[in-house]
N, C-alpha and C positions, 0 to 999 in steps of 0.2 A: 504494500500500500504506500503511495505518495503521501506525505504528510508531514505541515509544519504545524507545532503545537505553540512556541512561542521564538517570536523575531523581541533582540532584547537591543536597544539601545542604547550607549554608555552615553551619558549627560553629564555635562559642567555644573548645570545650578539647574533644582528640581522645579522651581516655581517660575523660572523662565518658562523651563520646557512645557511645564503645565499649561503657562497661559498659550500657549503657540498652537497645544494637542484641542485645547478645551475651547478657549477663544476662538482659535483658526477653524480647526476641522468641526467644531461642537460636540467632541466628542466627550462622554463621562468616564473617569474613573469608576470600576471598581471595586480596587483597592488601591492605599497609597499610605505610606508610611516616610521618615523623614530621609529613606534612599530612595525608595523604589515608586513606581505609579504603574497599573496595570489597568489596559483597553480590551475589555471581550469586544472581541472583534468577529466576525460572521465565519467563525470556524478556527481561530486562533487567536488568542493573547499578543497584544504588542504591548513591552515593558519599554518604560523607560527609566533606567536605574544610572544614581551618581555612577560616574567611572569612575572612584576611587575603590568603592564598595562594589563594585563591579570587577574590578584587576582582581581584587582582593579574593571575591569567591572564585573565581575561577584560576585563582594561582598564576597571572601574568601582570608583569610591570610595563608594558609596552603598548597599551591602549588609547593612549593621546594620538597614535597617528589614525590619517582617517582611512577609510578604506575605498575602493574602486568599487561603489554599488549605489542605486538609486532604488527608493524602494516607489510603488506606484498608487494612486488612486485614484479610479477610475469614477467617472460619473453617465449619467445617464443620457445627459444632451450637451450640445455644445455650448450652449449658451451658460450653463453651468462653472467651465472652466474658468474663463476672464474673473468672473466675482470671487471662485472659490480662493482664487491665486491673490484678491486683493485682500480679502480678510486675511491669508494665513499673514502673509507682509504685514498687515496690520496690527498684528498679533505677534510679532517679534520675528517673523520669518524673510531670508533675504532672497529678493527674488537674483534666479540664475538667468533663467530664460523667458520671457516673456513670451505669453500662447502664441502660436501659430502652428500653423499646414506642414507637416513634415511632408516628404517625398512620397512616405506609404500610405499617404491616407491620414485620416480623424484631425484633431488638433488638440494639441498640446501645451503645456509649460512645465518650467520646472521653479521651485522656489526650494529653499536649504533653510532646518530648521534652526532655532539658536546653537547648535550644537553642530552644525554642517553638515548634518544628514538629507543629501537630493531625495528629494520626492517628486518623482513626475505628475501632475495633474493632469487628466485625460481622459478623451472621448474618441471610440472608437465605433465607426457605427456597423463594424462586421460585428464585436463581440456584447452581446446580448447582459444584461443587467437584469437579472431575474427578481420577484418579490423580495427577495430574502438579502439580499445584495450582492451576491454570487456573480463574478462575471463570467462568461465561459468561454472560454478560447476558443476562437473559431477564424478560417482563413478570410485574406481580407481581399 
């Protein structure tokens, strides 16, 4: 079976990130303690946990750099994107990209959270957005 249970985030300062996850996306905590914040999320957990306490559980001192990954969140219409891109900026997030037409289709942006984690904002109109929020991959 394919399956991620939880994507963890190492963060600088919790109530930054808080306001970026909760402000920006409107998402709720819940749980959250003075390292950790936790998002159920439509089939997995996104944490966003200090990186000191972060190194610490997982026994490594080398967490300050960043890594080469964007994680995504997709919406339902296009018109969605441009707004969702200005509250997260509003909200402590630095825009990367501003939306537009990639080459393959849909439209896009990207904005980096206080923490400079890329998150691509996007609409794709091959892949389908069910009740539930489930997107499901499909050619385009």
């Amino acid at each position: 079976m394919q399956q991620i249970a939880v994507i963890t985030l190492g963060i600088a300062e919790l109530e930054r990130s808080r306001r970026f996850y909760t402000g920006g996306f409107g998402w709720a905590p819940v749980f959250e303690n003075d390292e950790v914040i936790f998002y159920q999320m439509n089939g997995l957990v996104l944490a966003t946990w200090h990186t000191a306490a972060l190194a610490k559980d997982m026994m490594r001192g080398d967490l300050m750099r960043p890594g080469a990954f964007a994680l995504a969140h997709n919406v339902r219409d296009r018109d969605h994107v441009a707004p969702l891109i200005e509250r997260l900026t509003g909200n402590g997030g630095n825009l990367l990209r501003a939306a537009d037409e990639p080459a393959h289709g849909g439209f896009r942006g990207y904005v980096a959270d206080p923490d400079a984690h890329a998150w691509e904002i996007a609409w794709n109109p091959a892949w389908p957005i069910d009740d539930a929020g489930h997107v499901k991959f499909a050619s385009g």
